[in-house]
N, C-alpha and C positions, 0 to 999 in steps of 0.2 A: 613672481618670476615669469619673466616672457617665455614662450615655449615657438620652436618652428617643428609643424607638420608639414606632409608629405601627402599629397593625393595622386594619385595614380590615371593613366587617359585608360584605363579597364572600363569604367562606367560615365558614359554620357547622357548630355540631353540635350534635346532640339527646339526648344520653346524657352518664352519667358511665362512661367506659372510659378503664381505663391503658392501653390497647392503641393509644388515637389519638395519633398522631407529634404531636410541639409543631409549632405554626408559629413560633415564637419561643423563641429558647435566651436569658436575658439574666443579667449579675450580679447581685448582692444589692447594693443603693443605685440601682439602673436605674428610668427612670420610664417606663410605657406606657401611650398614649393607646389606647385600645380607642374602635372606632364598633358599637355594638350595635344591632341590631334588635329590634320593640317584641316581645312575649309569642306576634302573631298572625301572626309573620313579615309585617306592611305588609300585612296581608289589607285592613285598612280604612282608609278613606277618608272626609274631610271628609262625603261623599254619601253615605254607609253607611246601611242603614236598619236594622230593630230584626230583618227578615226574613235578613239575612244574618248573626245571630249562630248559628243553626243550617244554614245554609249551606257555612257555614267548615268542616263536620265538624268527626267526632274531634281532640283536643289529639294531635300528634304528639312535644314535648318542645319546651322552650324551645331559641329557637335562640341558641346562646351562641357567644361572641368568645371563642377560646384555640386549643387549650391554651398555653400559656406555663410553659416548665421554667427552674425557677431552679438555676444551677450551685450545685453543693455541697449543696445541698438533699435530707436522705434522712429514711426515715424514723423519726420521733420527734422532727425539728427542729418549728418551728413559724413561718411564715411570718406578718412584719408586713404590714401592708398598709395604707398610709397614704393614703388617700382625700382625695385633691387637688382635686378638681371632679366635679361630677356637673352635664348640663346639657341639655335637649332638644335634638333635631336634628330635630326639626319643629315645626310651626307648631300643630300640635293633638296629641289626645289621646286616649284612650274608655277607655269602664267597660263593662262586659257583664254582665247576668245571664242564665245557663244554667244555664235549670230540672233542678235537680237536683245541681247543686254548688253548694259556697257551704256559709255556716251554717244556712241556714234549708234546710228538704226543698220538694222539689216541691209538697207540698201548699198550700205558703204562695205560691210563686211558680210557675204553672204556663205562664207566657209569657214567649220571650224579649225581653230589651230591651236595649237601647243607647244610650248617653247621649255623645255626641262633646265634650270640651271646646278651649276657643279658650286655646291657649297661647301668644297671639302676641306679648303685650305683656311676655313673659318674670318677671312676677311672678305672679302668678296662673292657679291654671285657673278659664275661666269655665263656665257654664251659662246657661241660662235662668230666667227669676226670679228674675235678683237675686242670684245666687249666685257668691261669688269666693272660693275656696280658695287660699289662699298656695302656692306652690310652692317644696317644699323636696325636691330630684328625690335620689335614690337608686337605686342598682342591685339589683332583687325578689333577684337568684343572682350569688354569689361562691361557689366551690367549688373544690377541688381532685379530683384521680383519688381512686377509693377502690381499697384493698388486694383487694376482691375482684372476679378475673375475671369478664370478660364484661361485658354492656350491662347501664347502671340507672336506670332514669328519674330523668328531673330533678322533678319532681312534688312528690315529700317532701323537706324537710331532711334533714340525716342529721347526720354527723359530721366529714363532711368539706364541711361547709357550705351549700351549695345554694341550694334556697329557702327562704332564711329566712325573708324579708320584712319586714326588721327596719329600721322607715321613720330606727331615729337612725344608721344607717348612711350618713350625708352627709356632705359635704365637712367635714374638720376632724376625721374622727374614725380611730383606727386599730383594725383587725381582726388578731384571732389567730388565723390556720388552723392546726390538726395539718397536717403533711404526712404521709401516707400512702404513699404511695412515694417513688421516688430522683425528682428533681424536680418533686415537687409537682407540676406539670402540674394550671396554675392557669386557670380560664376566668369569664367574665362576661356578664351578659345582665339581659333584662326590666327595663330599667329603669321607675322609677315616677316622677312629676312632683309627687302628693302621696299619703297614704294612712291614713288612720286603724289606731289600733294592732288588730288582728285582721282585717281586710281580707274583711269577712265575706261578703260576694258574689261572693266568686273573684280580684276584679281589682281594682285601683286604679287611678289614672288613667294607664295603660300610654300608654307613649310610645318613639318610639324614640329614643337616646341616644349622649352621648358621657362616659365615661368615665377619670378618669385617677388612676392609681394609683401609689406607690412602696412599692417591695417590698426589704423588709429581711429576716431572716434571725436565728433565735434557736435555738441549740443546747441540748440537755440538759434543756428542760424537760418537765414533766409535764403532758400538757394533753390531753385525751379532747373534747374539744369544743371550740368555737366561742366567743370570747371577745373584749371590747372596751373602749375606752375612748374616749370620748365628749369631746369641747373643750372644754365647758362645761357648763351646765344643761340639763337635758333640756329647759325649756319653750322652746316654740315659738312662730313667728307667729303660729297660732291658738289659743296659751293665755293670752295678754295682756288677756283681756278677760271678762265671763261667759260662765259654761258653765249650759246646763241636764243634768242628771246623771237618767239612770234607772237603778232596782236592781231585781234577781231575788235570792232565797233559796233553796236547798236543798241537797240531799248532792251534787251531779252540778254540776261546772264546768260543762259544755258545755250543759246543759240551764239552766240560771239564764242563760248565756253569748245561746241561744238567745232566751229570757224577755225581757233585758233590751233586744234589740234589736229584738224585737215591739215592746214597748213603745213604745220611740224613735220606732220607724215610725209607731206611733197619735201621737205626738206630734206628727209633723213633718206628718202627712198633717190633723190638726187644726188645730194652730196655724199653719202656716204654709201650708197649703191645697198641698201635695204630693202627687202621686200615690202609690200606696204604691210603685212600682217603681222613681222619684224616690225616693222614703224610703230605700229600700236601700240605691240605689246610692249618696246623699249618708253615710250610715254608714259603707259598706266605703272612704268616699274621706275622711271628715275627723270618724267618730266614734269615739273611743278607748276599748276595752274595758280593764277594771281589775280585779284581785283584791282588794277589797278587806278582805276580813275571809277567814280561812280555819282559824281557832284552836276556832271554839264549834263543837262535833257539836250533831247532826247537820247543822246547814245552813251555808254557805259565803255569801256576799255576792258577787258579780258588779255593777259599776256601768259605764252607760256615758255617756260626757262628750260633748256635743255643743257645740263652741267656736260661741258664737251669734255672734262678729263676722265671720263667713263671709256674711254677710245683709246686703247693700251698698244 
């Protein structure tokens, strides 16, 4: 008989290490309701102002809900993970830029900001001006332990999952982790309420969350990475309608990547009379970066999608 547990955001952790005891042993068909804490472990508050993003200090590691060791689970199996609800456990939100992370350098953004959104009415995160982003919440880290000893920030994706930040990872969709050691020792955290695909200001609209996942259990396969299948069609709430679309060219992803969402930002700070710190932060929360050409040398195509029915 399947059983669903319950874990609570009372005890976290901020690393990936095999060496942390599971708080939860459970079987494969088991479903766990995890309550996670947002990215800032609740540093912030409705009242938050833009002076307490550097306040906060150093990032010390997401604090994530687990570990959770599946019986039978060793390595080279591969753990389903059937993503049943994803859902805010609060009433708002925030975005953060911190000069000097993010896609753009400090030169482009040399002040911190913060932008709080109203998540009350459970569809939408709001702003100011008009602005209503669909919420379609997801959990930023899913990850399992990794095979090598000792503490590893949660910071990078890797291989055994992490931070992906992979926004079609919502409810309806299932995840393939490698399991990496003898029960996976599985954990979760940072959930997000909405996020544009490359999340280019550091944050999306971080929130903190409740979580609920069933975990299944796949032997013998061949699988080096992080792998998924999706309900349906990728479009979303905010692709139902027109997008305005800017492109960059050159040999360098990440510098066209860069390009294209200057761009954006003169866009938004023009036609829509945005501040540029506004501009940003509306990108890393609802503008989707794209490859979209990568075949002609020397230059590559970078586009990015800005869903204009977010404009209420």
């Amino acid at each position: 008989m399947t059983i669903t547990h319950h874990l609570d955001r009372s005890t976290v952790h901020r690393e990936w290490n095999n060496a942390l005891p599971p708080r939860l042993t459970i079987d494969p068909g088991d479903t766990v309701i995890f309550d996670t804490r947002d990215a800032a472990d609740g540093y912030y508050a409705p009242s938050s102002t833009h002076a307490d993003v550097l306040a906060r200090g150093p990032f010390r590691g997401h604090p994530l809900t687990g570990p959770v060791s599946i019986k039978g689970a060793r390595r080279g199996d591969v753990l389903t993970i059937e993503i049943l609800d994803v859902k805010p456990a609060a009433a708002f939100g925030w975005t953060a830029i911190r000069p000097g992370r993010g896609l753009l350098p400090e030169a482009d953004f040399s002040k911190p900001h913060l932008t709080i959104w109203d998540l009350s009415n459970g569809t939408h995160a709001r702003m100011g001006r008009n602005i209503a982003v669909p919420i379609a919440p997801f959990p930023g880290v899913m990850g399992v332990a990794l095979d090598e000893p000792g503490s590893h920030s949660t910071m990078p994706p890797r291989k055994n999952g992490g931070n992906m930040d992979v926004k079609q990872l919502t409810a309806g969709t299932t995840l393939f982790l490698p399991a990496w050691v003898d029960g996976a020792l599985f954990s979760v955290g940072d959930a997000h309420a909405a996020q544009g695909d490359g999340e280019v200001c550091v944050t999306a609209v971080e929130m903190m969350g409740q979580v609920t996942l069933r975990f299944g259990l796949a032997s013998g396969r061949e699988q080096k990475e992080p792998q998924f299948r999706t309900r349906g069609p990728l479009a979303s709430a905010t692709e139902r309608g027109p997008c305005f679309a800017t492109t960059a060219h050159g040999p360098d992803l990440f510098a066209s990547a860069q390009q294209a969402i200057r761009y954006m930002i003169d866009h938004l700070a023009t036609e829509r009379g945005l501040s540029r710190e506004e501009a940003y932060i509306l990108c890393s929360v609802a503008v989707d970066l794209k490859i979209s050409e990568i075949v002609d040398a020397p230059n590559w195509i970078v586009s990015a999608f800005l869903p204009e029915s977010i404009f209420t």
